[in-house]
Jmol script that loads the backbone (N, CA, C; Angstrom):
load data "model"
ATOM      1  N   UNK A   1       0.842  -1.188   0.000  1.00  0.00           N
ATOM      2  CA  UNK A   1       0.000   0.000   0.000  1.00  0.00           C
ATOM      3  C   UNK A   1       0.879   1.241   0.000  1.00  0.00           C
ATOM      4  N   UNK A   2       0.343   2.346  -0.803  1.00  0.00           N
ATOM      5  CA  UNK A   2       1.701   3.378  -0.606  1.00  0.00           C
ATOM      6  C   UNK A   2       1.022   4.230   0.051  1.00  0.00           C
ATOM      7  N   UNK A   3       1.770   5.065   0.484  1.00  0.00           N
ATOM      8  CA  UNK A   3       1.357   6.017   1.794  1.00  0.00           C
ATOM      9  C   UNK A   3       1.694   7.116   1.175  1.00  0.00           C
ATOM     10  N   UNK A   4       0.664   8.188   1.564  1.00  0.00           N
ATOM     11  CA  UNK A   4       1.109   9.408   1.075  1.00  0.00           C
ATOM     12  C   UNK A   4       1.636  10.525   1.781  1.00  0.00           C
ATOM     13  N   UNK A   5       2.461  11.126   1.061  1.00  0.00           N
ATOM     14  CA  UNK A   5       3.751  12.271   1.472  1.00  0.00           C
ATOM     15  C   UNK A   5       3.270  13.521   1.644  1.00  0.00           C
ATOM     16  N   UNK A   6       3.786  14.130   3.095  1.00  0.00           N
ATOM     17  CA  UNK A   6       3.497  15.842   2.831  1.00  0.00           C
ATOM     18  C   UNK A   6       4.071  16.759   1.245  1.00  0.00           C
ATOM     19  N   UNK A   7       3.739  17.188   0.708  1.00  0.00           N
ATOM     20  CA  UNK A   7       4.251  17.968  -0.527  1.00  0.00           C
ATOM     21  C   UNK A   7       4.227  19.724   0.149  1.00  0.00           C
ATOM     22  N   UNK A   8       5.182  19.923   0.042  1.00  0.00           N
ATOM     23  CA  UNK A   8       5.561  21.531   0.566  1.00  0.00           C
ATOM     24  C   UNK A   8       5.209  21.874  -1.293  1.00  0.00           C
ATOM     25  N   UNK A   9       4.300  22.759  -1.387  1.00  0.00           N
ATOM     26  CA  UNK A   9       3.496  23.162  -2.523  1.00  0.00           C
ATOM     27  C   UNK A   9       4.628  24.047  -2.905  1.00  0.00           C
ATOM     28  N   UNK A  10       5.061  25.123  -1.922  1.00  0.00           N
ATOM     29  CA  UNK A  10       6.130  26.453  -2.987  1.00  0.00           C
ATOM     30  C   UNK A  10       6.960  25.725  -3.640  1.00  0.00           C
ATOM     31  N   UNK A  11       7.825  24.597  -2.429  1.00  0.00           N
ATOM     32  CA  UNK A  11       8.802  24.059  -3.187  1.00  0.00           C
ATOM     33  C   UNK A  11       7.901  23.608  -5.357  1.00  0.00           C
ATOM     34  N   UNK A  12       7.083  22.741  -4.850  1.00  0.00           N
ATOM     35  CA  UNK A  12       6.554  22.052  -6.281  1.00  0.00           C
ATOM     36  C   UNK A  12       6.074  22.864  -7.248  1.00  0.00           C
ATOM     37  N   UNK A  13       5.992  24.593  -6.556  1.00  0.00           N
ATOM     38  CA  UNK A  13       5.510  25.548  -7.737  1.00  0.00           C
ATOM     39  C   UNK A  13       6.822  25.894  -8.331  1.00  0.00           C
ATOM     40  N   UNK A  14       7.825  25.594  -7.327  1.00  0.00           N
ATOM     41  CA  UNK A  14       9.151  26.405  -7.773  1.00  0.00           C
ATOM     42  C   UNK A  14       9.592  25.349  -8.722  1.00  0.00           C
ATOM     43  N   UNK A  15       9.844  24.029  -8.580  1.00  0.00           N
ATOM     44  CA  UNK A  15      10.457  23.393  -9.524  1.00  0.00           C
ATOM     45  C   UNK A  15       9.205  23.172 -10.275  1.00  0.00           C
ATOM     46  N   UNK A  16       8.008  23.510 -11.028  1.00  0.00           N
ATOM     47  CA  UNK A  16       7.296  23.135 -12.288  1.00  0.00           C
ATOM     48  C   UNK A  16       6.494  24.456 -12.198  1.00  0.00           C
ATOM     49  N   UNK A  17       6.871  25.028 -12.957  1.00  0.00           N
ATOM     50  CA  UNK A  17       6.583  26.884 -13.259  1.00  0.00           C
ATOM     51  C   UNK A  17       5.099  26.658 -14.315  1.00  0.00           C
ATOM     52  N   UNK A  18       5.414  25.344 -14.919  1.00  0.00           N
ATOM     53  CA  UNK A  18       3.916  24.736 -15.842  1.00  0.00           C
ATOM     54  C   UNK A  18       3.873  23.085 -15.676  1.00  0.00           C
ATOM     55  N   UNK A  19       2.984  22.818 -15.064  1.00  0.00           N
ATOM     56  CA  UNK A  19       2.539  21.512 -14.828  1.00  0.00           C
ATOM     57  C   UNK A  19       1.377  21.135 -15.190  1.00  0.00           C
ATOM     58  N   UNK A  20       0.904  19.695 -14.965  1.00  0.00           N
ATOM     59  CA  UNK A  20      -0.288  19.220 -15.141  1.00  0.00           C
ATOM     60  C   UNK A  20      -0.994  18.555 -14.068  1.00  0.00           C
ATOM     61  N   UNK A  21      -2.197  18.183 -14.173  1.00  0.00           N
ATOM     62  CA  UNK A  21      -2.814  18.306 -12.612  1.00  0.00           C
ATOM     63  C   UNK A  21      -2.536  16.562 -12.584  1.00  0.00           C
ATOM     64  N   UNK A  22      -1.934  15.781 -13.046  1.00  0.00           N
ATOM     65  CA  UNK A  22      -1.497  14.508 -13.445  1.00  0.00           C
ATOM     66  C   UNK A  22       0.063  14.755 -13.068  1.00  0.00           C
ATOM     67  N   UNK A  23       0.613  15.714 -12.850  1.00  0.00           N
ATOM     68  CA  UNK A  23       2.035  15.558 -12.185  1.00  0.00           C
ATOM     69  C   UNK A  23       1.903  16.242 -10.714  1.00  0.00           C
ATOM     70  N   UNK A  24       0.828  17.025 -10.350  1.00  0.00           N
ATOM     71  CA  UNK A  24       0.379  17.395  -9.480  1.00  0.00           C
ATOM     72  C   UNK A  24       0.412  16.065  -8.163  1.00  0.00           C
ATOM     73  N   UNK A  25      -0.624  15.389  -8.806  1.00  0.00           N
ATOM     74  CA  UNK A  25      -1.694  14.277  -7.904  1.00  0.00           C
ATOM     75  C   UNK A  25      -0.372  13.540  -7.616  1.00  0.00           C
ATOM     76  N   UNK A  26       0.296  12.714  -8.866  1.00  0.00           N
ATOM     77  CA  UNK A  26       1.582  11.928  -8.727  1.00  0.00           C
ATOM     78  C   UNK A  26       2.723  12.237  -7.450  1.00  0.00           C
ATOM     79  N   UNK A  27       2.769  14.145  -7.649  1.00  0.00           N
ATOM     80  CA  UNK A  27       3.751  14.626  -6.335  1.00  0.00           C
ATOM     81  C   UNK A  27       3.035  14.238  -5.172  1.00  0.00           C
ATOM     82  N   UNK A  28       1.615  14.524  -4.971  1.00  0.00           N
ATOM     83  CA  UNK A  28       1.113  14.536  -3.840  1.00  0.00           C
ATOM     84  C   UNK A  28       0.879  12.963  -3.035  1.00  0.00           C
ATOM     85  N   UNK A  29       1.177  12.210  -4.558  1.00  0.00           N
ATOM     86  CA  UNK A  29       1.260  10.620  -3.898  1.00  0.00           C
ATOM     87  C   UNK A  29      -0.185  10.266  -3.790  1.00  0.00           C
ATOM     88  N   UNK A  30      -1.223  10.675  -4.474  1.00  0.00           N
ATOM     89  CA  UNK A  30      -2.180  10.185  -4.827  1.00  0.00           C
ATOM     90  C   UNK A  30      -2.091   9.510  -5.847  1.00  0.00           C
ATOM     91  N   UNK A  31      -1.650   9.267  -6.565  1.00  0.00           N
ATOM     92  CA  UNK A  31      -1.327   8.313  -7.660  1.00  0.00           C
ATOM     93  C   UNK A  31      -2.512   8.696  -8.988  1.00  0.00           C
ATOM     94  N   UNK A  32      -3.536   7.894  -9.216  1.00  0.00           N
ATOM     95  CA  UNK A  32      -4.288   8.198 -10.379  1.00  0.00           C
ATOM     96  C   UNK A  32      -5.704   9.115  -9.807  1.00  0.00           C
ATOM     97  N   UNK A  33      -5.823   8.980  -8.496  1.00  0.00           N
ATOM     98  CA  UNK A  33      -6.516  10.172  -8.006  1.00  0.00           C
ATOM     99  C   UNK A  33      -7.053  11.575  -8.066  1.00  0.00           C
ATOM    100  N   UNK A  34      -7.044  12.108  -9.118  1.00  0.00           N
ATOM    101  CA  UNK A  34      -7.217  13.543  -9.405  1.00  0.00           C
ATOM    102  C   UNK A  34      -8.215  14.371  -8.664  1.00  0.00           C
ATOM    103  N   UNK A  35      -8.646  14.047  -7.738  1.00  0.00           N
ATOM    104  CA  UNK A  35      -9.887  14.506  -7.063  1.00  0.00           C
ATOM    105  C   UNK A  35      -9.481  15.321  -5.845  1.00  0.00           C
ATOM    106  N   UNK A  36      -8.329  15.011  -5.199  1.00  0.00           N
ATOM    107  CA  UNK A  36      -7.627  16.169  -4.275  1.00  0.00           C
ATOM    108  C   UNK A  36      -6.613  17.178  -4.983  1.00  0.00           C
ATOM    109  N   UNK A  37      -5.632  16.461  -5.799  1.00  0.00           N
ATOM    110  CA  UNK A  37      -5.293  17.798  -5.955  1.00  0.00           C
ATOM    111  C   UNK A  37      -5.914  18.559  -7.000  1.00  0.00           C
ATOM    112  N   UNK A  38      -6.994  18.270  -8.060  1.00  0.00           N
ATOM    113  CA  UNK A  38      -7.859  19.129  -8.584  1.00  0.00           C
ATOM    114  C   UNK A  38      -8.538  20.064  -7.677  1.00  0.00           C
ATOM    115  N   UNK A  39      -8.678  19.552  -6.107  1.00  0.00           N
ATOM    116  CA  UNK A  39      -9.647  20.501  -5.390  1.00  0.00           C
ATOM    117  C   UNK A  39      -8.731  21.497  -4.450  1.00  0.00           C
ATOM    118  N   UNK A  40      -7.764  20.866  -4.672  1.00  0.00           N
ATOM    119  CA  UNK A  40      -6.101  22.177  -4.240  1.00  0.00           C
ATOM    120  C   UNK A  40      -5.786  23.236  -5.167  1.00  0.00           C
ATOM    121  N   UNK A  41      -5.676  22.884  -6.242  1.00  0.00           N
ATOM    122  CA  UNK A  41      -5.945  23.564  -7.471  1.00  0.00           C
ATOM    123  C   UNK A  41      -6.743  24.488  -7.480  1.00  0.00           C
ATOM    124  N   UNK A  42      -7.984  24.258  -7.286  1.00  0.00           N
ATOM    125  CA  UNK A  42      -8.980  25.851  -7.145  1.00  0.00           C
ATOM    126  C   UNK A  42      -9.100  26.325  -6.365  1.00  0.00           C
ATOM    127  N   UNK A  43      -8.250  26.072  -5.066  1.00  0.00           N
ATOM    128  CA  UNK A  43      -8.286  26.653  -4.056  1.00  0.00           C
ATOM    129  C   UNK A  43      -6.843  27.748  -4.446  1.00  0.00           C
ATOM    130  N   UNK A  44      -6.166  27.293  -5.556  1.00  0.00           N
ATOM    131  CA  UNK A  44      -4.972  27.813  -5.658  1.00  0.00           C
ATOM    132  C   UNK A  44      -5.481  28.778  -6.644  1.00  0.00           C
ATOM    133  N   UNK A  45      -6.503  28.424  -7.548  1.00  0.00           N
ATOM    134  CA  UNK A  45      -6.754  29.436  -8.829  1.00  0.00           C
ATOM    135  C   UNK A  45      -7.320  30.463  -8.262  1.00  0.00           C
ATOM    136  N   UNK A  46      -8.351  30.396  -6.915  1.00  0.00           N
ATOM    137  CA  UNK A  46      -8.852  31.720  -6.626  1.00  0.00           C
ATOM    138  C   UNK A  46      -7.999  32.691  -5.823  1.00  0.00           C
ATOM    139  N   UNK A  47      -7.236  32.084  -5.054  1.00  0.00           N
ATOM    140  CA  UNK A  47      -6.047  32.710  -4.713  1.00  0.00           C
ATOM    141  C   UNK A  47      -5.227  33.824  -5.510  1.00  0.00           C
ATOM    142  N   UNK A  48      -5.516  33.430  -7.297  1.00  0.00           N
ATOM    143  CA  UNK A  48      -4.126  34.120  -7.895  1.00  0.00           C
ATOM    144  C   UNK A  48      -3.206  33.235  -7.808  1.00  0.00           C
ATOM    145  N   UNK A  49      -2.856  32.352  -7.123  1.00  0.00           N
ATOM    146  CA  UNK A  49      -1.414  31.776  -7.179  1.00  0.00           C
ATOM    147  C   UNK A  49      -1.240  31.234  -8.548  1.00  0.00           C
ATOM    148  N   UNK A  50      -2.303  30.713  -9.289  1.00  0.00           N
ATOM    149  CA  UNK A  50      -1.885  29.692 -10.514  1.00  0.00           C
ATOM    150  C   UNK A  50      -2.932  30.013 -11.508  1.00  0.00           C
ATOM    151  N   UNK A  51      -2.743  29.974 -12.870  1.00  0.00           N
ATOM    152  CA  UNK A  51      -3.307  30.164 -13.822  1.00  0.00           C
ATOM    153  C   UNK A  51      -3.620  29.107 -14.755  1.00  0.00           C
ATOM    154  N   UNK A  52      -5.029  28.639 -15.008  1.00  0.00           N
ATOM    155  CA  UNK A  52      -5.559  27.400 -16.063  1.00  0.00           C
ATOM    156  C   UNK A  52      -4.778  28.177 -17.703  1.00  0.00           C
ATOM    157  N   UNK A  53      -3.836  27.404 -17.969  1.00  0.00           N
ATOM    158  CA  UNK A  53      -3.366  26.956 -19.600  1.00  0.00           C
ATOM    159  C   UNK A  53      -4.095  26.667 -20.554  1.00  0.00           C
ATOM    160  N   UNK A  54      -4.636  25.355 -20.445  1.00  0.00           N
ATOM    161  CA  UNK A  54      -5.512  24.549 -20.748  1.00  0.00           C
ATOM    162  C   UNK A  54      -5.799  23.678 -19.988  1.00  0.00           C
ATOM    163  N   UNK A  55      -6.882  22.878 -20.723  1.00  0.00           N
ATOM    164  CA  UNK A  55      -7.387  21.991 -19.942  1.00  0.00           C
ATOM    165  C   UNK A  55      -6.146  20.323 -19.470  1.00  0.00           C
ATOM    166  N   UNK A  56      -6.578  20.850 -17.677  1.00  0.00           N
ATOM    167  CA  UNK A  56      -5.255  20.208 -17.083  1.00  0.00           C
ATOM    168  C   UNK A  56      -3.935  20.732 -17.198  1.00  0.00           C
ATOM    169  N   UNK A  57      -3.413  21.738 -17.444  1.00  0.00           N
ATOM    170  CA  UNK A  57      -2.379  22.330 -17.337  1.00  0.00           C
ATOM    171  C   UNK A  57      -2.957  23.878 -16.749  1.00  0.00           C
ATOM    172  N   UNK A  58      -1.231  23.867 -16.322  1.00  0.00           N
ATOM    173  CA  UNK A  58      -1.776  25.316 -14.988  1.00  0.00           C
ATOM    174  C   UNK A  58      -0.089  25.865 -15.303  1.00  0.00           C
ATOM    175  N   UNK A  59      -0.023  27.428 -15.109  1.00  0.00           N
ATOM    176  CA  UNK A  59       1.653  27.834 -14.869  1.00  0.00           C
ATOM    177  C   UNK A  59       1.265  28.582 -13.381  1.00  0.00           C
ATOM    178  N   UNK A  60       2.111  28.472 -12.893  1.00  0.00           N
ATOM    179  CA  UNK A  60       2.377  29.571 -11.753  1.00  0.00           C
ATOM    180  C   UNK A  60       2.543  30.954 -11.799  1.00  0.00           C
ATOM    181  N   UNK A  61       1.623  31.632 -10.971  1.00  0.00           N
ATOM    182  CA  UNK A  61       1.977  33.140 -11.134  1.00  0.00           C
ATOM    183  C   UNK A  61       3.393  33.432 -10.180  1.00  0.00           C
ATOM    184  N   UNK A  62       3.882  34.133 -11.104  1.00  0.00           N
ATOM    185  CA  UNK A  62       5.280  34.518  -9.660  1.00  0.00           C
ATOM    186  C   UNK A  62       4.505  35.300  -8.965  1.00  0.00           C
ATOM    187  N   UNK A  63       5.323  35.722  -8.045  1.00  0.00           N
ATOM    188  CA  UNK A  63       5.249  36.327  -6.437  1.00  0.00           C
ATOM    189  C   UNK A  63       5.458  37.875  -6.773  1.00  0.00           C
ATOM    190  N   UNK A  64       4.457  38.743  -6.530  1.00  0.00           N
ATOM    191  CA  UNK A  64       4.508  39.986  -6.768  1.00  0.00           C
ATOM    192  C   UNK A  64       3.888  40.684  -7.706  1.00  0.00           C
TER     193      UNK A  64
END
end "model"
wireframe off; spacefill off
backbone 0.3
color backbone group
């Protein structure tokens, strides 16, 4: 059974400036799961922190 890992998010914005919500879930150790970190995700889009690309891809807004 795999167990899942804290993910420090700045670090994972800092190393993937454009990701997909499929390398997202994978960091977070949900594996084929898309249902948490899709719902981290819009907690991140209303924030400002991250911007929808397309569908399933997101870039990071920098800081400032």
């Amino acid at each position: 059974m795999m167990t899942k890992r804290q993910l420090n998010l700045h670090e994972f914005f800092a190393d993937h400036p454009v990701f997909t919500l499929s390398q997202l879930a994978r960091a977070r150790g949900d594996g084929q799961d898309l249902g948490p970190a899709r719902n981290q995700l819009k907690h991140h889009l209303r924030q400002g922190r991250i911007l929808s690309v397309a569908r399933e891809i997101f870039a990071v807004v920098p800081p400032g």
